[in-house]
Jmol script that loads the backbone (N, CA, C; Angstrom):
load data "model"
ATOM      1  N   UNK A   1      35.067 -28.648  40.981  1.00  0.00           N
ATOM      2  CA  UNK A   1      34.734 -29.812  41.777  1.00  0.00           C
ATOM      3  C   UNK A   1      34.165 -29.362  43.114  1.00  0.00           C
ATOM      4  N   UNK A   2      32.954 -30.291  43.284  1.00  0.00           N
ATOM      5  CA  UNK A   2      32.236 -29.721  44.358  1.00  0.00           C
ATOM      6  C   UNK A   2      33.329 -29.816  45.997  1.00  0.00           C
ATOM      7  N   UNK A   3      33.297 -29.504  47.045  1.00  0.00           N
ATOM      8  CA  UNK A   3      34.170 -29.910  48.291  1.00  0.00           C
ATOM      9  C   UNK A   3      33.830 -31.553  48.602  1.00  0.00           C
ATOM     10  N   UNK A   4      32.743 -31.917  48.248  1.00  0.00           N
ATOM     11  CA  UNK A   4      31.895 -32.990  48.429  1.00  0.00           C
ATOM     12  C   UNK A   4      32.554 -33.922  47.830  1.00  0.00           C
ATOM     13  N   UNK A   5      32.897 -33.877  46.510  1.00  0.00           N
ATOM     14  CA  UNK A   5      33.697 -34.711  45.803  1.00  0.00           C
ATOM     15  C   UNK A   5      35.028 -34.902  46.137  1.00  0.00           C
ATOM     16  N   UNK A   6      35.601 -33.922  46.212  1.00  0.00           N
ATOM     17  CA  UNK A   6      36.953 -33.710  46.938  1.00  0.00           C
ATOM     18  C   UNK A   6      37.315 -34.699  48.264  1.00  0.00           C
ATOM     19  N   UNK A   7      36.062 -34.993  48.946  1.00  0.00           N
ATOM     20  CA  UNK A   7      36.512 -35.435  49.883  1.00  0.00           C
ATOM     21  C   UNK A   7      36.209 -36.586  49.625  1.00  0.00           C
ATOM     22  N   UNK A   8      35.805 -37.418  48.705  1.00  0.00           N
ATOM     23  CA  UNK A   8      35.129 -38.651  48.871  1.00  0.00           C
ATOM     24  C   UNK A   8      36.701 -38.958  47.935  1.00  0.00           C
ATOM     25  N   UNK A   9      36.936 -38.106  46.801  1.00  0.00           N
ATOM     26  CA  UNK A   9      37.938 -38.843  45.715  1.00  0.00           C
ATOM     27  C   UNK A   9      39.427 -38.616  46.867  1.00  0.00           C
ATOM     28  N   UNK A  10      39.791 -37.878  47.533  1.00  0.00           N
ATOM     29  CA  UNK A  10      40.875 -38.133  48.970  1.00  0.00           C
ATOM     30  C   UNK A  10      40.648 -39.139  49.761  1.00  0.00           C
ATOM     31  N   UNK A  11      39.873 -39.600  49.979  1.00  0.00           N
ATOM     32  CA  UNK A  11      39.264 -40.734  50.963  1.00  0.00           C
ATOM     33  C   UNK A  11      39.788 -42.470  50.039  1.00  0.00           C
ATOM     34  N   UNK A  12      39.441 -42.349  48.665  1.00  0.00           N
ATOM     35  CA  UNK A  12      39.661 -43.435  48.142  1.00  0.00           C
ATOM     36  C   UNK A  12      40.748 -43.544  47.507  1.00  0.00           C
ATOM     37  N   UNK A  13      41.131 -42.545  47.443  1.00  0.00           N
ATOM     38  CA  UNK A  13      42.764 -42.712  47.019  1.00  0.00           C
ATOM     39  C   UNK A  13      43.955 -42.978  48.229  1.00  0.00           C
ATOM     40  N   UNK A  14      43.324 -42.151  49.814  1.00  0.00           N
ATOM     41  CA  UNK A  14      44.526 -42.329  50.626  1.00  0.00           C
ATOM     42  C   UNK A  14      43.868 -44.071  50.858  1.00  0.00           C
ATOM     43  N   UNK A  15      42.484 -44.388  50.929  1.00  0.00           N
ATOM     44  CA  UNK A  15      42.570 -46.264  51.491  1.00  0.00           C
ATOM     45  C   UNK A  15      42.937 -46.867  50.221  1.00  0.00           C
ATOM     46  N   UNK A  16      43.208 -46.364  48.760  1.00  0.00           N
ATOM     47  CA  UNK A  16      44.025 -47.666  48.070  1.00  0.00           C
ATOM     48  C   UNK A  16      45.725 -46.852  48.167  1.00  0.00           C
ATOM     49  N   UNK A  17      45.717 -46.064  48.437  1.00  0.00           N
ATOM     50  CA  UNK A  17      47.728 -45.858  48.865  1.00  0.00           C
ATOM     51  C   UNK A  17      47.694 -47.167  50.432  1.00  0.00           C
ATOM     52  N   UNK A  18      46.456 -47.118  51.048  1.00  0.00           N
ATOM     53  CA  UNK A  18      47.179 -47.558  52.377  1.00  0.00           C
ATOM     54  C   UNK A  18      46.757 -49.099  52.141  1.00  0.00           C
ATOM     55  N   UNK A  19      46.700 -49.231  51.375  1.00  0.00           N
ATOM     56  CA  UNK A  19      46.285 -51.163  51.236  1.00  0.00           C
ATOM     57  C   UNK A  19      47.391 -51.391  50.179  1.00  0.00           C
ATOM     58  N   UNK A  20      47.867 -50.534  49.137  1.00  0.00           N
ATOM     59  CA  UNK A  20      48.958 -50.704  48.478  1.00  0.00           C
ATOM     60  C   UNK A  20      50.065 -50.825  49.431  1.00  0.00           C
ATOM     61  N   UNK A  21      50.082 -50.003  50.497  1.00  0.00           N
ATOM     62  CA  UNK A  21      51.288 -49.947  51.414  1.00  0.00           C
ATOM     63  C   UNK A  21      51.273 -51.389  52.475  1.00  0.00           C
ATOM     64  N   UNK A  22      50.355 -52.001  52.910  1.00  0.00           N
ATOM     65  CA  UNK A  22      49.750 -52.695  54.127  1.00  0.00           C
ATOM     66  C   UNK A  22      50.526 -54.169  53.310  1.00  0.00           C
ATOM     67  N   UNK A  23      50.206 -54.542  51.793  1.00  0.00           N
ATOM     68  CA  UNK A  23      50.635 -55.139  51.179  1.00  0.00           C
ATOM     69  C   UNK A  23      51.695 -55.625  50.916  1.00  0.00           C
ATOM     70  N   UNK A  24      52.728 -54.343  50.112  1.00  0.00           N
ATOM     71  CA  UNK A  24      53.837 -54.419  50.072  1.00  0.00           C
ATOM     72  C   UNK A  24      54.458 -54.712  51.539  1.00  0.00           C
ATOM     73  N   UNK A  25      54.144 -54.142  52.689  1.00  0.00           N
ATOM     74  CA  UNK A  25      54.729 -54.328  54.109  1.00  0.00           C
ATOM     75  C   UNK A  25      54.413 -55.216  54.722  1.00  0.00           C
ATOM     76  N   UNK A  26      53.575 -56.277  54.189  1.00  0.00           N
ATOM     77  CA  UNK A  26      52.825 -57.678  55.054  1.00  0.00           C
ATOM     78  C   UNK A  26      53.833 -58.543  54.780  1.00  0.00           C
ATOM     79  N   UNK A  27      54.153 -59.711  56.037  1.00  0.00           N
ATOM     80  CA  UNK A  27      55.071 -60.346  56.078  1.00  0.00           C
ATOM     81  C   UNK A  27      54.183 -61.802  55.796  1.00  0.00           C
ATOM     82  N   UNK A  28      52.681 -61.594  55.876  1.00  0.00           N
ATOM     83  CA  UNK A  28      52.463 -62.864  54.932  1.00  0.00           C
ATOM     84  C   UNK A  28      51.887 -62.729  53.816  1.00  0.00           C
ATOM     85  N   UNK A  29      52.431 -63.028  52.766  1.00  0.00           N
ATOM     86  CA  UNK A  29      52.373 -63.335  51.483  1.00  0.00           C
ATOM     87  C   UNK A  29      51.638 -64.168  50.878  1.00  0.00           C
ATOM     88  N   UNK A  30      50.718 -64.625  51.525  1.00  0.00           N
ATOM     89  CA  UNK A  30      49.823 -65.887  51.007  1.00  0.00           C
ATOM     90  C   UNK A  30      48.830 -65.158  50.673  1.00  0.00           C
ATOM     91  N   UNK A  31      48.123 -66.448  49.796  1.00  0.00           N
ATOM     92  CA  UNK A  31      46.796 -65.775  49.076  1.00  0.00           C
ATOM     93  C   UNK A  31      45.828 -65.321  49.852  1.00  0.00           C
ATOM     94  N   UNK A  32      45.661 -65.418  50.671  1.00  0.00           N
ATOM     95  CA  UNK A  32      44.650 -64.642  52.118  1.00  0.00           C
ATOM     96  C   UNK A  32      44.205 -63.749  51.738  1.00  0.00           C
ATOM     97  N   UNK A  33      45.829 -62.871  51.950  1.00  0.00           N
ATOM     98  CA  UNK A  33      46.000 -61.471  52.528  1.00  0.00           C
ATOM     99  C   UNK A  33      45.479 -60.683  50.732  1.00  0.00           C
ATOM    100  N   UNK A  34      45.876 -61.294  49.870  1.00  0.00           N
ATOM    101  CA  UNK A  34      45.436 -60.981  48.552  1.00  0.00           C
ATOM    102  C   UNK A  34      44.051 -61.083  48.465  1.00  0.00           C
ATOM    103  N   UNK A  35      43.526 -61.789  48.688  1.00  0.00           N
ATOM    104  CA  UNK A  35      42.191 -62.121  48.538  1.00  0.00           C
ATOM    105  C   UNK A  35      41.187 -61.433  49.031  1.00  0.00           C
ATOM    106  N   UNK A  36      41.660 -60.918  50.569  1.00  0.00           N
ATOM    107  CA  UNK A  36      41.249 -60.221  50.890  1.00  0.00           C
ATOM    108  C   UNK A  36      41.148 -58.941  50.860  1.00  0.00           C
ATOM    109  N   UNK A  37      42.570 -58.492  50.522  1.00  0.00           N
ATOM    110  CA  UNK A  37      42.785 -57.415  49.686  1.00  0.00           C
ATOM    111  C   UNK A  37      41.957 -56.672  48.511  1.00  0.00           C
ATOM    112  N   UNK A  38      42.350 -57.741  47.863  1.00  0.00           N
ATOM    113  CA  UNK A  38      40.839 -57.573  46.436  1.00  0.00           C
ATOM    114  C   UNK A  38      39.255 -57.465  46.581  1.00  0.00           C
ATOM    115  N   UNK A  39      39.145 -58.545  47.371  1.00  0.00           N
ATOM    116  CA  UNK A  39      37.729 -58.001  48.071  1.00  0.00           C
ATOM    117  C   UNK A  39      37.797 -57.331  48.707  1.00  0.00           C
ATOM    118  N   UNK A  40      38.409 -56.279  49.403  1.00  0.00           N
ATOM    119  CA  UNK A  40      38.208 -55.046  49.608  1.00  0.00           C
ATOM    120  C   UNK A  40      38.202 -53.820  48.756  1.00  0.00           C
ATOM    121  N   UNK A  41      39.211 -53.796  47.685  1.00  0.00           N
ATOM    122  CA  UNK A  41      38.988 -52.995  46.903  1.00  0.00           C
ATOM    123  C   UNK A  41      37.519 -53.481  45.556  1.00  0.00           C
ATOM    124  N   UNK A  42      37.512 -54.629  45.754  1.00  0.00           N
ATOM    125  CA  UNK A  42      35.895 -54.739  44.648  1.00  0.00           C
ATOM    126  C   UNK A  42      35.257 -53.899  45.760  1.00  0.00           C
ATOM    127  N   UNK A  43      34.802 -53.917  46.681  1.00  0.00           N
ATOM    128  CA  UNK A  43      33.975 -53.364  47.473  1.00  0.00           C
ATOM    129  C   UNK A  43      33.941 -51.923  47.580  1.00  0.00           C
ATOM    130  N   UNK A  44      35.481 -51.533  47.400  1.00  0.00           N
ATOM    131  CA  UNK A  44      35.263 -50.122  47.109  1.00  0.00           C
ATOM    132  C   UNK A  44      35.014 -49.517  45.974  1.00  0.00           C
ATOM    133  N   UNK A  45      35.575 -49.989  45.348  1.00  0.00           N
ATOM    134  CA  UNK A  45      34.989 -49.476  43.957  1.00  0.00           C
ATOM    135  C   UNK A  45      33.322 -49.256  43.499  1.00  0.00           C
ATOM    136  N   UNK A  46      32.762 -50.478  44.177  1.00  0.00           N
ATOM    137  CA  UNK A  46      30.913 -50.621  43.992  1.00  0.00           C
ATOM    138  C   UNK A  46      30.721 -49.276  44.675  1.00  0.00           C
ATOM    139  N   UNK A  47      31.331 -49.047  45.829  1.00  0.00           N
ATOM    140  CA  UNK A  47      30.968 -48.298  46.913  1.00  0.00           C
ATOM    141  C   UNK A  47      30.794 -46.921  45.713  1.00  0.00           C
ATOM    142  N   UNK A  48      31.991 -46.930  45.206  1.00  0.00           N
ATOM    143  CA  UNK A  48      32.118 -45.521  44.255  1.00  0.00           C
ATOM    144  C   UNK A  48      31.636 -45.544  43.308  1.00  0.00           C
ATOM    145  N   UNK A  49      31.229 -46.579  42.710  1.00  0.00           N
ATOM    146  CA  UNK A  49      30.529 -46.425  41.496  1.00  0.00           C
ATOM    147  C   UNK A  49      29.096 -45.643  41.845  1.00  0.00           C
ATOM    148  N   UNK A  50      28.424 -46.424  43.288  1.00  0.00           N
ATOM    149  CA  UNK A  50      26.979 -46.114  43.118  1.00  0.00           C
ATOM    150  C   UNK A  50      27.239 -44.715  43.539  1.00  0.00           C
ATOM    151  N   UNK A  51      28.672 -43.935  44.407  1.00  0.00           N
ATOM    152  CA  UNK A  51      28.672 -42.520  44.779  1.00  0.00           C
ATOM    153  C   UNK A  51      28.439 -41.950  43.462  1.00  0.00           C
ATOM    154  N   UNK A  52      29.544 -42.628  42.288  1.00  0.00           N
ATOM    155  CA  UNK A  52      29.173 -41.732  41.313  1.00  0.00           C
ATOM    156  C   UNK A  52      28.099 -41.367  40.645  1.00  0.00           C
ATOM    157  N   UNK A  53      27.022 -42.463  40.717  1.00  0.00           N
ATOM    158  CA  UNK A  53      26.057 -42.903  40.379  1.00  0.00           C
ATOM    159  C   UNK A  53      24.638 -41.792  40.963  1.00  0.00           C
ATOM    160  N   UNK A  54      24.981 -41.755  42.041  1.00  0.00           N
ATOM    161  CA  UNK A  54      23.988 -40.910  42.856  1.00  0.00           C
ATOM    162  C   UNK A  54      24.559 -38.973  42.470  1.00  0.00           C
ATOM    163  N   UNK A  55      25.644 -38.812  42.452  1.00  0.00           N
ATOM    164  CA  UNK A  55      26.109 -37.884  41.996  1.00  0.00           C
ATOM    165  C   UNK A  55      25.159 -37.153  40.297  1.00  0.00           C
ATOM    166  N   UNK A  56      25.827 -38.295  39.553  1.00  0.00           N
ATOM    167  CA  UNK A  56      24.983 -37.732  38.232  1.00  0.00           C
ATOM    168  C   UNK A  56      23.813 -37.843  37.660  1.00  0.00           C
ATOM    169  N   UNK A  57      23.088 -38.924  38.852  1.00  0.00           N
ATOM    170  CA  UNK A  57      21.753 -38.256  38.825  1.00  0.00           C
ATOM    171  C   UNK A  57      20.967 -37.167  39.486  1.00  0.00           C
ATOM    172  N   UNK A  58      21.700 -36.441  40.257  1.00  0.00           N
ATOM    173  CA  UNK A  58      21.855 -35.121  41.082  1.00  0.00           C
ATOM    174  C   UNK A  58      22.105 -34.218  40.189  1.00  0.00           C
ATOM    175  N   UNK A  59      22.874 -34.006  39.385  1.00  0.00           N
ATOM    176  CA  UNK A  59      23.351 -33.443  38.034  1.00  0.00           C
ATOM    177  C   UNK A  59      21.946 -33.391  37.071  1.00  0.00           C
ATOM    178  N   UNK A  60      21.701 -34.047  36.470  1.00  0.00           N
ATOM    179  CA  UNK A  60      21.067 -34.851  35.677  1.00  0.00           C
ATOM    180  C   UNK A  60      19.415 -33.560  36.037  1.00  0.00           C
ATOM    181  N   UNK A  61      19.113 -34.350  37.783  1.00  0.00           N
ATOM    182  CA  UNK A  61      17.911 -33.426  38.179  1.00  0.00           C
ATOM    183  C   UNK A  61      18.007 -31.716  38.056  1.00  0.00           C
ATOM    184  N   UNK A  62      19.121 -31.597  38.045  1.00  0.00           N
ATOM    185  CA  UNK A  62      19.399 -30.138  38.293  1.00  0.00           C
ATOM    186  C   UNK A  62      19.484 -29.699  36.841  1.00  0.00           C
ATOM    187  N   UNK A  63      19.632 -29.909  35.725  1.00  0.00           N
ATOM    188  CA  UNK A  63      19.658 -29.639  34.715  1.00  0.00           C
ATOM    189  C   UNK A  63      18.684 -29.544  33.927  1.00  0.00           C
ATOM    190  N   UNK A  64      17.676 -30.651  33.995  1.00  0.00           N
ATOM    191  CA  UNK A  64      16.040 -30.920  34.492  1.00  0.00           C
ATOM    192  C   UNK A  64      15.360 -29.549  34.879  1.00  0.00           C
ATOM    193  N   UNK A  65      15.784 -29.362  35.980  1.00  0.00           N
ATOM    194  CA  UNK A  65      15.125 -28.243  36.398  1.00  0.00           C
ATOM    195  C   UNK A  65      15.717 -26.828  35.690  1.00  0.00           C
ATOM    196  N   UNK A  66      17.112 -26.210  35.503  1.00  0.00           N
ATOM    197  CA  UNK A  66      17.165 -25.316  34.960  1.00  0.00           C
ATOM    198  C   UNK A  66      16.423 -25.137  33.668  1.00  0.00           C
ATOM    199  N   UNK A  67      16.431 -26.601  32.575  1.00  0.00           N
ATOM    200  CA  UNK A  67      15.848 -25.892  31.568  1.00  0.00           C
ATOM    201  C   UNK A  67      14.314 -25.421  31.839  1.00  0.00           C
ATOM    202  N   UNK A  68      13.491 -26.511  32.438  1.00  0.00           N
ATOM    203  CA  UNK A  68      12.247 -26.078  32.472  1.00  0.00           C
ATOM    204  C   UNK A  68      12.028 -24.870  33.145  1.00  0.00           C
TER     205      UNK A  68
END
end "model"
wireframe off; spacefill off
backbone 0.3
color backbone group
């Protein structure tokens, strides 16, 4: 794994530990804080999809080029 990756897959794991935590520790419980919650993590996830996205077509070019 590149360092590159490393730091992006640490990054999205410590902000869904800390929204898992923010959650469980929120003293309001209404659908808000959920809602908003979730739309934050849809948002991250897009965020990572297109990282991954840009990733394996980086891959993809480079492989491209070794064979030729």
């Amino acid at each position: 794994m590149k360092k590159e990756t490393k730091i992006v897959a640490g990054i999205l794991a410590g902000a869904a530990l800390g929204a898992a935590v923010a959650l469980i520790l929120s003293t309001d419980k209404t659908d808000d804080v959920k809602e908003k919650l979730s739309d934050w993590f849809a948002d991250l996830l897009d965020a990572s999809k297109d990282k991954l996205a840009d990733v394996a077509d980086s891959v993809k070019d480079k492989i491209a080029q070794v064979r030729h």
